[in-house]
C-alpha positions in Angstrom: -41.1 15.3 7.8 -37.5 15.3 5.9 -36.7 12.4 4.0 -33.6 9.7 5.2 -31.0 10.1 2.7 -27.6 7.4 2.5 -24.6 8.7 4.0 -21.3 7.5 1.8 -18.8 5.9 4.1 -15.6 8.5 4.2 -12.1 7.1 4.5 -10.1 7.9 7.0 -6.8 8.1 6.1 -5.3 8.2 9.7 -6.2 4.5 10.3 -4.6 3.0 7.3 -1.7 4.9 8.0 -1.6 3.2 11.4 -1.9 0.2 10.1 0.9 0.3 8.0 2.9 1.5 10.6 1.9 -1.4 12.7 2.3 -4.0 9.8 5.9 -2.1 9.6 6.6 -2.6 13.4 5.4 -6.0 13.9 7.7 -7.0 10.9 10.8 -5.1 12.1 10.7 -6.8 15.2 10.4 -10.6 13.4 13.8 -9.1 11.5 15.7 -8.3 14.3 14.7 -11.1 16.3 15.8 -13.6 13.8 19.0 -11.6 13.6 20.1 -12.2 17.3 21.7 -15.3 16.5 23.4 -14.0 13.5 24.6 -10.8 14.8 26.4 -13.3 17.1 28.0 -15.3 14.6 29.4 -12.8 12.6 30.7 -10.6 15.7 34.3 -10.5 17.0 33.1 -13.5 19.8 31.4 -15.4 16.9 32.6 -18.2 14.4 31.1 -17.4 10.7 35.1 -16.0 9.7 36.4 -20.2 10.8 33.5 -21.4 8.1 34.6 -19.0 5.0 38.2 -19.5 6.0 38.0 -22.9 6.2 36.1 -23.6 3.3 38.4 -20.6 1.0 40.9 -23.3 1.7 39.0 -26.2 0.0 38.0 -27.6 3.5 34.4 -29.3 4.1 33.0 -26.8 6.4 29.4 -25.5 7.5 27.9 -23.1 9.9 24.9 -25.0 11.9 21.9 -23.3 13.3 19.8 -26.2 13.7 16.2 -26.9 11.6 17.0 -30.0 10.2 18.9 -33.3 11.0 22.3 -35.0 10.3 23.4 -38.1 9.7 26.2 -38.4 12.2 28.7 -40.9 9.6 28.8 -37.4 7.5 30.7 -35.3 10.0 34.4 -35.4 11.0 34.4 -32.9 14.1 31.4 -30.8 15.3 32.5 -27.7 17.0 30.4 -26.8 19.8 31.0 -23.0 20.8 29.8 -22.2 24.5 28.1 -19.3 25.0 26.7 -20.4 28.2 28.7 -20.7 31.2 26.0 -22.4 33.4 25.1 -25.2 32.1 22.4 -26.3 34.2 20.3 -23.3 34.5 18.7 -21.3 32.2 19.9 -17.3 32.2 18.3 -14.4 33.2 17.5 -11.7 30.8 19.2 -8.0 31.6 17.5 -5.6 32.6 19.6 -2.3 31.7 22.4 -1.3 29.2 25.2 -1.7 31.8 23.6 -5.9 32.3 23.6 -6.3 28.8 27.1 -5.3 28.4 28.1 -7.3 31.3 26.1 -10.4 30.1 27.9 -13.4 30.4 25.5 -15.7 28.9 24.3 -15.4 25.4 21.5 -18.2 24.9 21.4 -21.6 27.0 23.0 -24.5 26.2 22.0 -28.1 28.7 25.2 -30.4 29.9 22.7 -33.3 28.3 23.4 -31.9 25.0 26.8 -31.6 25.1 27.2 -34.9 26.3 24.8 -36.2 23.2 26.6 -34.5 20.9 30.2 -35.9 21.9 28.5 -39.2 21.9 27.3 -39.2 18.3 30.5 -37.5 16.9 34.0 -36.3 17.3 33.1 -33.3 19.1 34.9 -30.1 20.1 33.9 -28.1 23.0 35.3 -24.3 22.8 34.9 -22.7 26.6 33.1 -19.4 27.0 35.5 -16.3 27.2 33.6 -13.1 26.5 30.9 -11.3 27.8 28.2 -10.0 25.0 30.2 -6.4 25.4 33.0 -8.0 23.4 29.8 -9.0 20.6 27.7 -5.3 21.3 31.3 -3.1 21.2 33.7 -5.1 19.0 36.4 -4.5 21.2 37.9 -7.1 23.7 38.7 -5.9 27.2 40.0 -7.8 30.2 36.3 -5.7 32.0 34.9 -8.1 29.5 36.3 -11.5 29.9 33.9 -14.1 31.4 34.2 -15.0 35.4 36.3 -18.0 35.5 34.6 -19.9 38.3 32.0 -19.8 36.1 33.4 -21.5 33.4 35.3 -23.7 35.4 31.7 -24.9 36.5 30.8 -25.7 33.0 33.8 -27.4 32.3 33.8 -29.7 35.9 30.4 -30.4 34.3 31.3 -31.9 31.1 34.6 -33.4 32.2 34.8 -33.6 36.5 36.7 -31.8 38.7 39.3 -34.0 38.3 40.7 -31.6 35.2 41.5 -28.9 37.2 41.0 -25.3 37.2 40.6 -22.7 34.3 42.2 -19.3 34.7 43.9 -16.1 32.4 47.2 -15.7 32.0 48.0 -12.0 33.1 49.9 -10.5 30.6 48.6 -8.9 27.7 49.4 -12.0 24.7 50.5 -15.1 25.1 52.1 -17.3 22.7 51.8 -21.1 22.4 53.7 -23.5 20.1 52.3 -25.3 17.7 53.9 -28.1 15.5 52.2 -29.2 11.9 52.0 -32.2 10.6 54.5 -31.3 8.1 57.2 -29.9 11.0 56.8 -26.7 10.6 56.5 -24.8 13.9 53.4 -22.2 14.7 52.7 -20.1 17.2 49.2 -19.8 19.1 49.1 -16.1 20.2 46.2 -15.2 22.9 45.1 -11.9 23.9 45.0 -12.4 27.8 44.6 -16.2 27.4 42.2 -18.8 29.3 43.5 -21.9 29.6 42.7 -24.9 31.9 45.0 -26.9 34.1 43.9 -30.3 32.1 44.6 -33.1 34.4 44.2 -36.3 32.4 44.1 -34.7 28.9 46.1 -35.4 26.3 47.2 -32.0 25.0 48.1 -30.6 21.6 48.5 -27.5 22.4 50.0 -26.3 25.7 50.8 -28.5 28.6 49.3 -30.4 31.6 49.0 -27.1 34.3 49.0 -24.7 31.3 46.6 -26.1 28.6 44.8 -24.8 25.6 43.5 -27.9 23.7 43.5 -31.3 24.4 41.4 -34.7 25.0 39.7 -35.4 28.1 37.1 -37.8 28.8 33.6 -37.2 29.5 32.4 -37.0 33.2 29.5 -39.6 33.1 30.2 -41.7 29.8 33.2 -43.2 28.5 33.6 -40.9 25.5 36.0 -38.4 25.4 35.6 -34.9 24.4 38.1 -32.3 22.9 38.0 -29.1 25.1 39.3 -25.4 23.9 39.9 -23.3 26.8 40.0 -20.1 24.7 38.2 -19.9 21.5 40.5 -16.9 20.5 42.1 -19.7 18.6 39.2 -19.7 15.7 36.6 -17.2 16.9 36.3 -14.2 14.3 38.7 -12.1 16.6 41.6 -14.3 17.3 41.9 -15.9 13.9 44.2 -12.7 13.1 46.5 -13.0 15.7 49.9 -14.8 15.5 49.4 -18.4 13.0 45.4 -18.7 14.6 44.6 -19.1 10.9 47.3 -21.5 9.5 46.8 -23.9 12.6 42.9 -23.9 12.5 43.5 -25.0 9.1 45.8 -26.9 9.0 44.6 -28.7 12.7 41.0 -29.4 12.7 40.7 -30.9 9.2 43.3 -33.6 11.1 41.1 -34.1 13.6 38.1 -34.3 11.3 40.0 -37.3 9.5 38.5 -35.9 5.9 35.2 -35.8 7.0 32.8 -32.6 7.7 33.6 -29.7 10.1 30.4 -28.7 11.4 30.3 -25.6 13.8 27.3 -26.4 15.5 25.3 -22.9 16.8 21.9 -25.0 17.5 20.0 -24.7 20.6 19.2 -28.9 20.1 20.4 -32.2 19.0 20.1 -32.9 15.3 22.9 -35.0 15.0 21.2 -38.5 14.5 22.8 -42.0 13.7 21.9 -43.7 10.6 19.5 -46.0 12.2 17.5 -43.6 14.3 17.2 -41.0 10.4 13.4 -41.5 10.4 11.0 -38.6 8.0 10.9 -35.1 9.6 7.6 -34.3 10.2 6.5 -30.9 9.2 5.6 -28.8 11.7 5.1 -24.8 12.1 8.9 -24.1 12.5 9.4 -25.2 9.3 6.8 -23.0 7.6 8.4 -20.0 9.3 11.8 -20.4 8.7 10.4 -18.8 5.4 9.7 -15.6 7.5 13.7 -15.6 9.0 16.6 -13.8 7.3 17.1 -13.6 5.2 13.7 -14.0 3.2 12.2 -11.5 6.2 13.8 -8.8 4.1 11.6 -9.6 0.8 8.5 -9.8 2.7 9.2 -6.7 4.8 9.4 -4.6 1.1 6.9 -6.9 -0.6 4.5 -6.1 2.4 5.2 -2.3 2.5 4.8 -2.2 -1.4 1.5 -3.9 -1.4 -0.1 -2.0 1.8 1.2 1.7 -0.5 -0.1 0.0 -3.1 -3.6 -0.5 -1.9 -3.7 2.6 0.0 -3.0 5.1 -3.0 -5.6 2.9 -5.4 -8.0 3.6 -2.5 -7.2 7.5 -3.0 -7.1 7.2 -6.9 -9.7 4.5 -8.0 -11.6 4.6 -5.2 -15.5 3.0 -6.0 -17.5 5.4 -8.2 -19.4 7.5 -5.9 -23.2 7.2 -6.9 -24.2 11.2 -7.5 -27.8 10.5 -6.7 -27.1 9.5 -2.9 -24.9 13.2 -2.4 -28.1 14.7 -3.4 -30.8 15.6 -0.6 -34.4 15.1 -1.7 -34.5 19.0 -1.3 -31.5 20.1 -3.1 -32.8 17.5 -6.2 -36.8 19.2 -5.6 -34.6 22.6 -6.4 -32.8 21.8 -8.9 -36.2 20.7 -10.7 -38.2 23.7 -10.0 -35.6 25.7 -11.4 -35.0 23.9 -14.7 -39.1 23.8 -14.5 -38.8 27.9 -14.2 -36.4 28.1 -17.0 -38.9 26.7 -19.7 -41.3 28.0 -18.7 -39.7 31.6 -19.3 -37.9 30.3 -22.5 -34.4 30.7 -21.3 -33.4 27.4 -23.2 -30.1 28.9 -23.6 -29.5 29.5 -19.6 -30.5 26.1 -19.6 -28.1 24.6 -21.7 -25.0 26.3 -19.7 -26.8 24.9 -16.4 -26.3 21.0 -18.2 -23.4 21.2 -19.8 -21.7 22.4 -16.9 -23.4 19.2 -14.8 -23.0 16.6 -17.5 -19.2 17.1 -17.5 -18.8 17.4 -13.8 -20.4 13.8 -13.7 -18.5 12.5 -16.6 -15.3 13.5 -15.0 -16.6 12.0 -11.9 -17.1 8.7 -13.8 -13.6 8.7 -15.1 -11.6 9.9 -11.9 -13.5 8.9 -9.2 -14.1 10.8 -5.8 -10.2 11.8 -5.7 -11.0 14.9 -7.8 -13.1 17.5 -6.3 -15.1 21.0 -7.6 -16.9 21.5 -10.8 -14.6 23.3 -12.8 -11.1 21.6 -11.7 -13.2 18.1 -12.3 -13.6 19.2 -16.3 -10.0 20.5 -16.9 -9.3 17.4 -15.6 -11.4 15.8 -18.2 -10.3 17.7 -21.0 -6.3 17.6 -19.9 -7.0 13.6 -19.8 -9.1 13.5 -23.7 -6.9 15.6 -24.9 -3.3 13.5 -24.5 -5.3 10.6 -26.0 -7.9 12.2 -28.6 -6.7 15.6 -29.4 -9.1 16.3 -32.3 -12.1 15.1 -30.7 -11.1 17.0 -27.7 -11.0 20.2 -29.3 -14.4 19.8 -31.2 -15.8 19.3 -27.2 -14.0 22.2 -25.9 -15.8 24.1 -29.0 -18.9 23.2 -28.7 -18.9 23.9 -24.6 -17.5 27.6 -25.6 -19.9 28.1 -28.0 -23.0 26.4 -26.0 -22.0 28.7 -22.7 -22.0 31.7 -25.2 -25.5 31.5 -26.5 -27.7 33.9 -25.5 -30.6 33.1 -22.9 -33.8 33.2 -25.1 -32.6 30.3 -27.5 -35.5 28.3 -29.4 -35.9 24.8 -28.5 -35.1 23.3 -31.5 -31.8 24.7 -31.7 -30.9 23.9 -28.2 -31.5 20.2 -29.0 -29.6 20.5 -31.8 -26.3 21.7 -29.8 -27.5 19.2 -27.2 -27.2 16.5 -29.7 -23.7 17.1 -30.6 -22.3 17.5 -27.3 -23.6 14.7 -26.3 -22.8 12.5 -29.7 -19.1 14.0 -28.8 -18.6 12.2 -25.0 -19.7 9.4 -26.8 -17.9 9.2 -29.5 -14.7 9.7 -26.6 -15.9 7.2 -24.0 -16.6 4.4 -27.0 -12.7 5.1 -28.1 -11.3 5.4 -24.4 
C-alpha cells in the first residue's frame, strides 16, 4: 500500500492573464462610456470652444454636465444645446454604421425640462442641426443636416405652432447682420443656414419670415424663451466663420446682464431657486463620478500596474515551497538507504559531494523561491547573488565546495566533519549578514 503524499497547488499562468485582460476590458469600456458625452462637446457639433472663448475673453462662463445643483440668482443665461429633435420620445439606438452616421438624435432631452429651465433662468434654446455624422466625421454636409419637420416639431413644442416653420436656406453661406452695442456692424455667416419663420418673436438677428435669434414665449407658461435656429453661431464649427466669434462675445454676455453663462449639457434640472437649495444627499452617482474622466485614466494604469505587479511577485517571491512535501515516501526511503550504503562502505567523501550538492540546492531554494529550477543553475544562482553582496565570503564557499567535491571517496570521518563544519559555518556566517 503506497503512502498519500500532498500535491503543491501549481499556478496557472493562463488564468491571471485572463483576468487581467478582463479587468483591462471592463475598465476600457467605463472610459469610453464616460467619454460619449465629451467626445460630443468637444466635436465640430459641440460647445466646449464657446466656454474657453468666452472665458479667454474675461467672460463668466462654464460648461455643465450636470452632478450637482445651482442656485438659479448666479446665472445670467443658461444655454441649452438640443441634441434631440423629438422631444417627447425617447430615441432609438442604431443598429449599423450607416444609422449611426445618420443619427439624428444624440441623447434625450423632455419638453418638461426645457420648460423648467426657462422658468428658473434666462434661458437660450439652440435648435438641433446636425446629425452625429457631422460629430463621428468632422465634416458638415448638407446629407448630414437634421430633417426639418423634425425640428420644427421640437420647436412647435416649446413655443406653438403659432411661430412658424423652420427650414435651410439653399445656398452654400449665408450672411446675416449684426449690430453691437457699440455700432459697429457684424456679420453672421451660416454654412447652409436653419432659420425659423419666428412669428411673434422679437428678433436680434434676422427678421420675422427669415429669423436666426430672437424672443418668443413659451407655449404653456407665460415665460419667454430665447430660441437659436442654427447653432453654427457658437457651436465649435461655426465660431470660425464670418464675426460668429466677435458677436457670441460680445452678445450673450448682454443678454446674461453680468451674470453667469452657463452651457447647460445635463440630461436633468439642477437649476434650483434659493429657497428650494436644501443638502444633496449622497448617493452612488456621486461615489462614481470618481471612476469618470478623467480620473478613469489613473485607475485604468493604477489597476494595470498593481494586477503586473502581483502577478510577477507571484512568479518571483512566490511561497517557499516545503522540499519535504516534493519528496515521495519512496524517493526519501532511497535516498536513506543509499547514504546508509555509503557508511557503511566508508565512502565519507562520496558522501560529502552527495550533501553539499543538496544543501545548496535547498539554500538557493530558500532564497529564490520556486521561480528557479535544477540543481546546478539553483547554486550559480546562489553564488552570482552572495557574491555582488559578500565577495570574500563567497569565494571562501566556492573554495571549500571545489575542494569538498575533489576529495577522494575513502575519506575518514573525522575529516569529513571537519570540512562539514566549515561549509556549513560559511552559509551561516552569509545568511546572518544577508
Amino acid at each position: 500500500m503506497s503512502d498519500a503524499t500532498a500535491q503543491p497547488v501549481k499556478q496557472r499562468p493562463e488564468l491571471v492573464l485572463i483576468a487581467v485582460f478582463v479587468a483591462i476590458g471592463i475598465a476600457v469600456l467605463l472610459y469610453f462610456s464616460s467619454q460619449q458625452q465629451q467626445q460630443l462637446r468637444s466635436s465640430a457639433s459641440g460647445m466646449d470652444g464657446l466656454d474657453i472663448w468666452l472665458s479667454s475673453e474675461g467672460h463668466d462662463a462654464q460648461s455643465f454636465a450636470g452632478g450637482w445643483t445651482i442656485n438659479a440668482e448666479t446665472l445670467g443665461l443658461v444655454i441649452t444645446p438640443l441634441y434631440d429633435s423629438d422631444l417627447s420620445e425617447q430615441r432609438v439606438s442604431p443598429t449599423t454604421q450607416e444609422e449611426l452616421l445618420l443619427q439624428q438624435d444624440e441623447y434625450d432631452l423632455w419638453l418638461w425640462q426645457v420648460e423648467e429651465r426657462a422658468a428658473l433662468a434666462q434661458t437660450m434654446v439652440v435648435l438641433p442641426k446636425w446629425r452625429s455624422g457631422v460629430r463621428l466625421t468632422g465634416l458638415s454636409h448638407p446629407i448630414l443636416l437634421v430633417d426639418p419637420e423634425r425640428t420644427e416639431d421640437a420647436l412647435h413644442l416649446i413655443t406653438g405652432e403659432e411661430i412658424g416653420g423652420v427650414g435651410h436656406i439653399p445656398r452654400p453661406f449665408s450672411d446675416f447682420s449684426y449690430r453691437a452695442p457699440n455700432g459697429d456692424r457684424l456679420t453672421a455667416r451660416f454654412y447652409v443656414a436653419q432659420v425659423f419663420e419666428g412669428q411673434g418673436c422679437d428678433p436680434i438677428i434676422g427678421d420675422v419670415g427669415e429669423m436666426v435669434l430672437g424672443f418668443c414665449a413659451l407655449a404653456n407658461s407665460d415665460d419667454s424663451v430665447l430660441v437659436l435656429s442654427d447653432p453654427d453661431l457658437i457651436n465649435n464649427h461655426g465660431l470660425r466663420l464670418g464675426d460668429n466669434a466677435r458677436i457670441a462675445q460680445v452678445l450673450l454676455p448682454q443678454l446674461a446682464d453680468g451674470g453667469r453663462i452657463l452651457i447647460d449639457y445635463s440630461q436633468d434640472v439642477w437649476i434650483t431657486e434659493q429657497q428650494e437649495v436644501v443638502q444633496h444627499e449622497r448617493s452612488w452617482s456621486d461615489f462614481l463620478r470618481y471612476f469618470e474622466y478623467p480620473f478613469s485614466v489613473l485607475w485604468i494604469g493604477g489597476g494595470i500596474l498593481m494586477l503586473i505587479t502581483f502577478w510577477r511577485a507571484g512568479l518571483r517571491y512566490g511561497p517557499i515551497v516545503d522540499a519535504t512535501s516534493k519528496l515521495s515516501a519512496r524517493k526519501g526511503q532511497a535516498i536513506n538507504a543509499r547514504a546508509k550504503l555509503m557508511r557503511m562502505t566508508g565512502q565519507d567523501g562520496a558522501l560529502l559531494d552527495d550533501y553539499v550538492t543538496a544543501r545548496m540546492s535547498a539554500v538557493s531554494s530558500t532564497l529564490f523561491g520556486p521561480a528557479i529550477s535544477g540543481t546546478a543553475t539553483k547554486e550559480q544562482a546562489y553564488l552570482k547573488h552572495m557574491r555582488r553582496l559578500h565577495p570574500a565570503l563567497t569565494e571562501k564557499l566556492t573554495s571549500l565546495l571545489n575542494e569538498m567535491r575533489s576529495l577522494p571517496p575513502h575519506l575518514p570521518a573525522t575529516a569529513a566533519i571537519s570540512y562539514v563544519e566549515a561549509f556549513e559555518l560559511t552559509l551561516e556566517q552569509l545568511a546572518h549578514d544577508t
